[in-house]
Structure formats: structure tokens, C-alpha cells
KEFISE-342527 format. One record per residue (C-alpha): residue in three letters; z, y, x. Coordinates in steps of 0.001 Angstrom, whole numbers, plus 500000, padded with zeros to 6 digits. Each point is the difference from the previous one (the first is absolute). Example, Ala and Ser with C-alpha at 12.3 -4.5 7.8 and 13.67 -1.06 7.14 Angstrom:
BEGIN
ALA507800495500512300
SER499340503440501370
END
This chain:
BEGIN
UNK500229481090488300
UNK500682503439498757
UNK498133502782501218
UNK503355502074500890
UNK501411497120501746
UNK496850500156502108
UNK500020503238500397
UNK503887500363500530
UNK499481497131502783
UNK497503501638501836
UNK501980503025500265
UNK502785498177501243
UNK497916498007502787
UNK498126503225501109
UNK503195501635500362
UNK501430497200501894
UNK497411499604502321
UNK500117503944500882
UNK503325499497500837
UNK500144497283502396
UNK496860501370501291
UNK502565502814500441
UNK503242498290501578
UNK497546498378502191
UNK498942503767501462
UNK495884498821498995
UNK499885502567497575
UNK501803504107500371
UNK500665500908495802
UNK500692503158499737
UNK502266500659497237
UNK499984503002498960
UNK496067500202499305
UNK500854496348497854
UNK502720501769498036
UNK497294502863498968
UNK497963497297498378
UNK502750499124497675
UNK498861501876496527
UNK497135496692500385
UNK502688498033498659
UNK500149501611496467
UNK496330499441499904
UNK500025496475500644
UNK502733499815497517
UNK498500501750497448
UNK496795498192500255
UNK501975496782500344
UNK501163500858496684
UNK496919500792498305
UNK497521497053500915
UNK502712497159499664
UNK497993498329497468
UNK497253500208501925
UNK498859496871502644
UNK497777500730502822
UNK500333502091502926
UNK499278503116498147
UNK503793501368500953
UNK500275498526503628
UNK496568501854500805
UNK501120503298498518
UNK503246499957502245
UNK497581499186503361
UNK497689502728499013
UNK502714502808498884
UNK501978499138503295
UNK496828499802502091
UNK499183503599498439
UNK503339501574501335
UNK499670498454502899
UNK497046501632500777
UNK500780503686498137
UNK503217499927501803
UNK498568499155503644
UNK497184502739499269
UNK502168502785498915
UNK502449499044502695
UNK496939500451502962
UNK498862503408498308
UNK503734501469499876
UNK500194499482503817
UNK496009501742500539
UNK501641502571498280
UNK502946500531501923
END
């Protein structure tokens, strides 16, 4: 199997099971905070692009590590702007 079919499935499933986490009220998304994540998508895209020749989980590790990272900067900066206020 293709590594972009694997990765293009998981994406899919993951998004799937947030949302019927969702319809079934386990899980309160917040939208707006998703929506500020989008820019995430060019990365993937890009680096999609340049490691298709490439096998291994070199690309699917770079996308858990750059989205862990904003996670984390953005829930950081987010608890210091309301200290501040």
C-alpha cells in the first residue's frame, strides 16, 4: 500500500471518529481554535510532496511532531495572554 493512501486513510478515520465522538456530545470541539490550525495543512502538503519517493514513516512522524509542537506553543501562549490580562 502507498504511503499517501495510508496516510490519507488515517486522516479520514481520525476525523471520523472526532466527529461521532462529537454528534454523540463525548467530546465539546471547539471550532474556531481548529480553524486557527489550518496553515498545518500546507505543511503537510508540502512535505507530502517532497518525500513521496520516500517509504518509511519519516513524513507521518514529521506531521505528529509539527502538530504536537503547535499544539503545545499555541496552548502556552494562549495561558500567558490571559496572566497578562
Amino acid at each position: 500500500m502507498n504511503q499517501k493512501n495510508i496516510t490519507a486513510g488515517l486522516i479520514l478515520t481520525l476525523l471520523g471518529a472526532i466527529l461521532l465522538l462529537r454528534n454523540f456530545d463525548l467530546l465539546n470541539i471547539n471550532w474556531s481554535v481548529i480553524i486557527k490550525f489550518w496553515p498545518l495543512l500546507l505543511i503537510y502538503a508540502g512535505l507530502s510532496i517532497l518525500y513521496t519517493h520516500k517509504k518509511g514513516w519519516l513524513v507521518p512522524l514529521a506531521m505528529l511532531l509539527i502538530t504536537i509542537t503547535s499544539v503545545l506553543l499555541y496552548i502556552l501562549f494562549k495561558e500567558q495572554s490571559f496572566m497578562m490580562l
